[in-house]
C-alpha positions in Angstrom: 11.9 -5.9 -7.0 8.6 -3.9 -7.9 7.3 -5.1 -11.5 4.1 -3.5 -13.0 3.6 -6.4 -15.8 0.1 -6.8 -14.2 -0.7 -2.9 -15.4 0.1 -3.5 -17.9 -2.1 -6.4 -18.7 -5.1 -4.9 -16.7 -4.7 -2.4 -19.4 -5.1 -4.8 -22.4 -7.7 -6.7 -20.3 -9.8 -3.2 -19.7 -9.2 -2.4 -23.1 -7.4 1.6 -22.0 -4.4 2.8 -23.9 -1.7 4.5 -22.6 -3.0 7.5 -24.7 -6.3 7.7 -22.3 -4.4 7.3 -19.6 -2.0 10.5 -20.2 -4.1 12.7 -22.7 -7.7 12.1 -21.4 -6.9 11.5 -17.4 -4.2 13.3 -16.7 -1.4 10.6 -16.0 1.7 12.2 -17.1 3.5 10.2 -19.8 7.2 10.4 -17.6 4.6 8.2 -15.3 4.1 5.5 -18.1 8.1 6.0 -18.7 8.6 5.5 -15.7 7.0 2.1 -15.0 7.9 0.8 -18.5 11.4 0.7 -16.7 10.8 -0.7 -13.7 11.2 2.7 -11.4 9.9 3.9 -8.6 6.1 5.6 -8.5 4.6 7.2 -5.4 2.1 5.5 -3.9 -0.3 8.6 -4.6 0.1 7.7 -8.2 -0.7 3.8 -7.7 -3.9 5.2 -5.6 -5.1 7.6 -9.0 -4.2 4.2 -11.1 -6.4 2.3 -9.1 -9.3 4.9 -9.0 -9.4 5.1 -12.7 -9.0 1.6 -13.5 -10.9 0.3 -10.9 -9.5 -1.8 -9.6 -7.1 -3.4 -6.8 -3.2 -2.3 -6.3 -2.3 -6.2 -6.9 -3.4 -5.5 -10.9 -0.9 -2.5 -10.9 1.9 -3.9 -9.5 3.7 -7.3 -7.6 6.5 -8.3 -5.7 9.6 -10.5 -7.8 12.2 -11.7 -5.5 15.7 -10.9 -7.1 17.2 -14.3 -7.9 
């Protein structure tokens, strides 16, 4: 299973809200939705995460092995 627990924490540790993210760079808020449930995101949209928070895909999302 995909979790995005570590974009979330990239975005407490780079101090950028999910405000910025939607209102001020364009990330559309059914995005944020979207990973707040654990659903699927193209891979274009991991690539603009990365660009604006510079940073590698492993601080946007991991791997969890269904237990």
């Amino acid at each position: 299973m995909i979790s995005y627990r570590p974009f979330f924490e990239t975005l407490l540790r780079k101090n950028v809200t999910e405000y910025q993210l939607i209102f001020k760079q364009g990330i559309s808020a059914n995005t944020i939705h979207r990973m707040k449930h654990g659903e699927a995101i193209s891979t274009k949209t991991i690539d603009t995460l990365c660009f604006i928070l510079n940073c590698p895909v492993s601080d946007i999302l991991e791997y969890v092995r269904d237990t």
